[in-house]
C-alpha positions in Angstrom: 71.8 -165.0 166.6 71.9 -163.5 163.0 74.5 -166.4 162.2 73.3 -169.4 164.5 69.3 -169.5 162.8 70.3 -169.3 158.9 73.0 -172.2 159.9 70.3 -174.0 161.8 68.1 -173.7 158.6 70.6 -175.3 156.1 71.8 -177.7 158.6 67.7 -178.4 159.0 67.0 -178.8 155.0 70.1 -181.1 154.5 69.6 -183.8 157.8 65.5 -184.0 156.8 65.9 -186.0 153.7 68.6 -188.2 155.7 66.2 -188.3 158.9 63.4 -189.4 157.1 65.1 -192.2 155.0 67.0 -193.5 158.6 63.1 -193.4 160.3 61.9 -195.4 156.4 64.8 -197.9 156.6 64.3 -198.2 161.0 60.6 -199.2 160.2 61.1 -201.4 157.3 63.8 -203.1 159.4 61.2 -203.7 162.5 58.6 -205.3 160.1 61.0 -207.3 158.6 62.3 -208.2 161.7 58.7 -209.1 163.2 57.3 -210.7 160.5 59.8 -212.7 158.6 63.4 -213.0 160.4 61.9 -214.3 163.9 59.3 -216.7 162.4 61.9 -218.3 159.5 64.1 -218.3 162.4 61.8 -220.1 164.8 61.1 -222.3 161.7 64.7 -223.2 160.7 65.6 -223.9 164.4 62.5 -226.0 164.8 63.3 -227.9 161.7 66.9 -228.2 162.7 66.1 -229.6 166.0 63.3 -232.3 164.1 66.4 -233.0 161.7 69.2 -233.4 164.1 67.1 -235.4 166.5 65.9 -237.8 163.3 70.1 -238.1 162.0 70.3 -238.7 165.4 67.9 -241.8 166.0 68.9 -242.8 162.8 72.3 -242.6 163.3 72.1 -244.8 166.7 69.7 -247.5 165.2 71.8 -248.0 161.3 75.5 -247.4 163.3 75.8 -247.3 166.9 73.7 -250.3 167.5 75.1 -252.3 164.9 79.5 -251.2 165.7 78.2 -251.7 169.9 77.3 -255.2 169.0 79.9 -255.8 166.6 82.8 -254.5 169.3 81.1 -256.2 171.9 80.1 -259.8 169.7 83.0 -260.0 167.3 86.0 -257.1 168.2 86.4 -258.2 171.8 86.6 -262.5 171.4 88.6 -261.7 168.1 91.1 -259.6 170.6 91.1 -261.6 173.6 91.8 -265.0 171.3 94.5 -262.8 169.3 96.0 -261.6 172.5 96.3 -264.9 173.9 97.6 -266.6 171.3 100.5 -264.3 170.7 100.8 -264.4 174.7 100.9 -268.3 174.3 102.9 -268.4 170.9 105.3 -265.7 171.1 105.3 -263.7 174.9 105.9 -267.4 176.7 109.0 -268.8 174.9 111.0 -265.1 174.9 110.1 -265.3 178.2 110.8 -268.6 179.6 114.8 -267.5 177.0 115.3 -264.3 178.7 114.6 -265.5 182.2 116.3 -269.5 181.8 119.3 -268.4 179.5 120.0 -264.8 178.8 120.2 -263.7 182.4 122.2 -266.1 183.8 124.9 -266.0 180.7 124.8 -262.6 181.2 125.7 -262.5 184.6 128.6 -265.1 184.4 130.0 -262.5 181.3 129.8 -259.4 183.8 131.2 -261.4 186.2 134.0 -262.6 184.2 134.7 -258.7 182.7 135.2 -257.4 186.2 137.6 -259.8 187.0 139.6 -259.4 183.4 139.5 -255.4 184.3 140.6 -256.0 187.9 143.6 -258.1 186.9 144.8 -256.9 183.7 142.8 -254.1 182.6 143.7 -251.8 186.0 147.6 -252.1 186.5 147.9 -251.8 182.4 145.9 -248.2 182.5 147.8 -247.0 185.5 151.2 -247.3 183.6 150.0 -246.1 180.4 148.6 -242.7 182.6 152.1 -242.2 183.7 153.6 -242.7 180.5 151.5 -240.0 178.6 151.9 -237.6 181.7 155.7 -237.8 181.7 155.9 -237.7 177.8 153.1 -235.0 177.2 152.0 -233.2 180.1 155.1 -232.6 182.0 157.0 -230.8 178.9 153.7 -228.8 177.8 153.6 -227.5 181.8 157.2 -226.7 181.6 157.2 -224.5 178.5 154.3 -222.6 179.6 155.8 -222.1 183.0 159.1 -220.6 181.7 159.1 -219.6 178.3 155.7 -218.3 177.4 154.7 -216.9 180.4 158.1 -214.9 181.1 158.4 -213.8 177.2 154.7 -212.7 177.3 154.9 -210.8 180.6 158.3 -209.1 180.1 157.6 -208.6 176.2 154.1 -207.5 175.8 152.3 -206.7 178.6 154.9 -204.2 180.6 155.5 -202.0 177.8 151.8 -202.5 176.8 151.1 -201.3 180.3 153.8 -198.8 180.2 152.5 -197.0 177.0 149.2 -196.7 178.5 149.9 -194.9 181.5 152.7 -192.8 180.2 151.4 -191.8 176.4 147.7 -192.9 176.1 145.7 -191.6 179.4 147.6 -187.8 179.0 146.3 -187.7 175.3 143.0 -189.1 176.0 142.4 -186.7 178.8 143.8 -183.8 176.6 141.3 -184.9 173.5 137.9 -184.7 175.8 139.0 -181.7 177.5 139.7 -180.2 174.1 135.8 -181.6 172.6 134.5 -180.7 176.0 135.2 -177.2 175.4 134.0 -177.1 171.4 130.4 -179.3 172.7 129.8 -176.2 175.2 130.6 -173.6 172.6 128.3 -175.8 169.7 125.4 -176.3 172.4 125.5 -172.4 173.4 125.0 -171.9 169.7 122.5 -174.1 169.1 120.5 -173.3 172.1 120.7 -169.9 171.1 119.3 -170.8 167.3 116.7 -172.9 169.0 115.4 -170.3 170.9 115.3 -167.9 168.0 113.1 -170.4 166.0 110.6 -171.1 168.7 109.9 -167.6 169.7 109.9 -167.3 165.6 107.2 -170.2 165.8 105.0 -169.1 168.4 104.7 -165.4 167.3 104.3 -166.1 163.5 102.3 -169.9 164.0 100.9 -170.4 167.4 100.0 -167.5 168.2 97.8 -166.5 165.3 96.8 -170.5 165.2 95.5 -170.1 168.8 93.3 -167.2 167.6 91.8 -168.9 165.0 90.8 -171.7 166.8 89.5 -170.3 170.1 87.8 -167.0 168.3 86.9 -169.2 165.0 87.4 -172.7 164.7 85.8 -174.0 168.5 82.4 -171.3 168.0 82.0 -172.4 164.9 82.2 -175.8 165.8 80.0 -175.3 168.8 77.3 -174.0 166.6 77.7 -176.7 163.9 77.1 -179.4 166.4 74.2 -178.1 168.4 72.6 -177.2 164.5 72.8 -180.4 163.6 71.7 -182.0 167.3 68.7 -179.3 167.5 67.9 -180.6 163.0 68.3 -183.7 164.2 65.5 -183.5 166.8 63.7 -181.3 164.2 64.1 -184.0 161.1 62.5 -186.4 163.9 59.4 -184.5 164.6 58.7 -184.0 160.8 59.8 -187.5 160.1 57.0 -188.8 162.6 54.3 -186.2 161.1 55.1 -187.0 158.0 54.5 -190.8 159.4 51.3 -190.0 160.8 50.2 -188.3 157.5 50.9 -190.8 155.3 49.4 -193.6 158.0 46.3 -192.1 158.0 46.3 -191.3 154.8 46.6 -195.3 153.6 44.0 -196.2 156.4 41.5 -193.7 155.1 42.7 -194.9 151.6 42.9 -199.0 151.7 42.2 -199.6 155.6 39.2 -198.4 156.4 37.1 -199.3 153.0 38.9 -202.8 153.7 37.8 -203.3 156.8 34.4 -201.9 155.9 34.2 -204.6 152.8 35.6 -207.4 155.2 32.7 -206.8 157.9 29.6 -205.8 155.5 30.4 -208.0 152.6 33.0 -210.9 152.8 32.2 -212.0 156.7 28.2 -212.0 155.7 29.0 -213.9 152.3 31.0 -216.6 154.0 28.3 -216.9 156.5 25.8 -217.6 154.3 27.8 -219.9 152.2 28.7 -221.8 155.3 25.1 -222.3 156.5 23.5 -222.9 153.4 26.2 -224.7 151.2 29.1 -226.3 153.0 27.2 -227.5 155.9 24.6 -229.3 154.2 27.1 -230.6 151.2 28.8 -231.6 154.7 26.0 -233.6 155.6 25.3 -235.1 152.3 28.8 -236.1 152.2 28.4 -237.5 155.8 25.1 -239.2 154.4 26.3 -240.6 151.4 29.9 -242.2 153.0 27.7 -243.9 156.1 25.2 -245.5 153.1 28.3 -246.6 151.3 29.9 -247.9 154.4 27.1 -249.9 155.3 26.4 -251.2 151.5 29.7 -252.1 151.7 29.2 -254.1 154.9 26.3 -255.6 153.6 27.9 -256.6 150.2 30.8 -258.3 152.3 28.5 -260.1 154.8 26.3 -261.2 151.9 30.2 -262.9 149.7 30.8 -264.3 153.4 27.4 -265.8 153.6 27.3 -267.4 149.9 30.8 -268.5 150.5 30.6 -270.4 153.9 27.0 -272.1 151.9 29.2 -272.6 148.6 32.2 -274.5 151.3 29.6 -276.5 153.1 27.7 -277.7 149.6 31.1 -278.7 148.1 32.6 -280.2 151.3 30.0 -280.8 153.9 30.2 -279.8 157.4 33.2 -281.0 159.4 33.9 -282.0 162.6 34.4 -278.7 164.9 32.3 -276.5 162.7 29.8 -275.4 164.4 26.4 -276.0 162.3 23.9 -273.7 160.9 20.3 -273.9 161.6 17.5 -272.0 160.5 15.8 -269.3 162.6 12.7 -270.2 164.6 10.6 -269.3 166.8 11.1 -270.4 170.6 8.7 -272.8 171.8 6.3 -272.2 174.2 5.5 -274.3 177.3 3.0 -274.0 179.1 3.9 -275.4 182.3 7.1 -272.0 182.5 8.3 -269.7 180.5 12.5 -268.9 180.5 11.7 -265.4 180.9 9.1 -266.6 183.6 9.0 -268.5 187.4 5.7 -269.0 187.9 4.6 -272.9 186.8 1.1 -274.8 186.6 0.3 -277.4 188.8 0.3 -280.7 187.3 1.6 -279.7 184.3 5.6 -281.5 183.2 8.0 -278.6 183.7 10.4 -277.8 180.3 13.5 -277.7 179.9 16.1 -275.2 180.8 18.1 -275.8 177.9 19.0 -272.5 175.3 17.9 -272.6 172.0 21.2 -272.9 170.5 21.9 -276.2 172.2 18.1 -277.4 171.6 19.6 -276.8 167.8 
């Protein structure tokens, strides 16, 4: 205890300042995360997908159209006419060669081969065989038979043999009996020395090692680890606090007089300048284009007007135009009305004709 609560102390003071900058960097990372990776990603994959369905449209209209139409219009007669020309031009003729010609010539020269090598060819290879065996084979087979193999097997290999068994196999078996005894002796020796040296290395190095690390090394460790696990948890608490603290303290700070400013001052402000400013220049604006539209309207039915007169002054009325009349009043009859079915008697009933074909 009097060791494990200073240790936890130092270990406290130096993971605070790297608990504190890990919470900073965390929080910094979020934000950024939230409000400028995922949107710019959201944006560049939107605008990649706009851009690669475009280059894609574009691509089909300016090339694939135009190369299916080409290979379809222009690639596929051009290869069909090539192929059958060649066919009819070259293809035909080699043909009509190798089948009318070339076949049967070759036939009559296999024929006549095989009968050449069955009359001449044949006997002629048999006698040359026996030749070569009698004049090559026969005296190669007897000197092996009776000269190599007997001066070989009688000079060599029995006294070869001999030598072995008789000089070679003793001596051998003498030499490993002889090192068999000097390995035992050197491996008694060296276990011995081996021994030596590891009990040498276990009471002078292992032994003192394995105190040192169970009594020293592993508590120490042990404390280390759970001081830095239990600062660790500590640095996080503060960390948050400290948080908390300097939160509130910007709220307080910038937040709250913000908001306050926002509500009681800016949201009032625009209010009023919306009611009493933009709507009405709105409407003046609104006003003012529907004058100028219809001034407008006016002004172009009025150059229509003068223009038709100006036509019809210069070149008179012509057959299909319809003609212009002045306005007047409808007359009255008195016998009925168009908007009327009641009649007088007596009187001559008008007629139903519109004004526009009265003229």
């Amino acid at each position: 205890m009097a060791v494990r609560i200073p240790v936890r102390i130092v270990v406290l003071l130096l993971v605070l300042p790297v608990r504190v900058v890990w919470d900073l960097s965390a929080a910094g990372a979020r934000a950024v995360d939230r409000s400028v990776l995922r949107p710019l990603g959201r944006g560049l994959l939107l605008g990649l997908g706009w851009l690669g369905g475009a280059l894609g449209v574009l691509g089909r209209v300016l090339v694939g159209i135009p190369l299916v139409w080409l290979y379809e219009r222009v690639v596929v007669p051009l290869g069909t006419a090539f192929r059958w020309g060649v066919t009819a031009v070259f293809v035909a003729p080699v043909v009509w060669v190798w089948r009318a010609v070339l076949v049967p010539l070759g036939r009559a020269l296999d024929r006549l081969l095989m009968a050449a090598y069955r009359s001449v060819l044949t006997p002629l290879g048999r006698g040359l065989r026996w030749v070569a065996v009698a004049v090559m084979v026969w005296p190669v087979v007897g000197l092996w038979r009776y000269v190599v193999v007997p001066v070989v097997r009688y000079g060599v290999v029995v006294p070869a043999v001999w030598v072995y068994r008789g000089l070679l196999i003793p001596l051998g078996a003498g030499l490993v009996w002889l090192l068999g005894r000097l390995g035992h002796g050197l491996s008694f020796c060296g276990r011995v020395l081996w021994a030596a040296v590891v009990w040498l290395a276990l009471v002078l190095v292992v032994a003192p090692g394995g105190w040192v690390v169970r009594r020293i090394l592993v508590p120490a460790g042990r404390e280390i680890g759970a001081a830095f696990s239990v600062a660790w948890r500590i640095a996080g608490y503060l960390s948050r606090a400290i948080g908390r603290a300097l939160a509130w303290l910007l709220w307080n700070a910038v937040g709250r007089p913000g908001r306050w400013t926002y509500r009681n001052v800016c949201t009032p402000v625009g209010h009023w300048l919306r009611d009493n400013v933009l709507a009405p220049a709105g409407r003046a604006s609104r006003e003012i284009g529907r004058v100028a539209r219809e001034t407008i309207e006016s002004a172009r039915e009025t150059f229509r007007q003068t223009r038709r007169d100006a036509w019809r002054a210069l070149v008179g009325a012509t057959r299909g135009t319809p003609r212009m009349t002045e306005p007047r009043e409808p007359i009255e009859h008195r016998a009925r009305t168009l908007g009327s079915t009641t009649t007088v008697p007596g009187a001559v009933p008008a007629p139903e004709i519109s004004l526009r074909k009265q003229g």
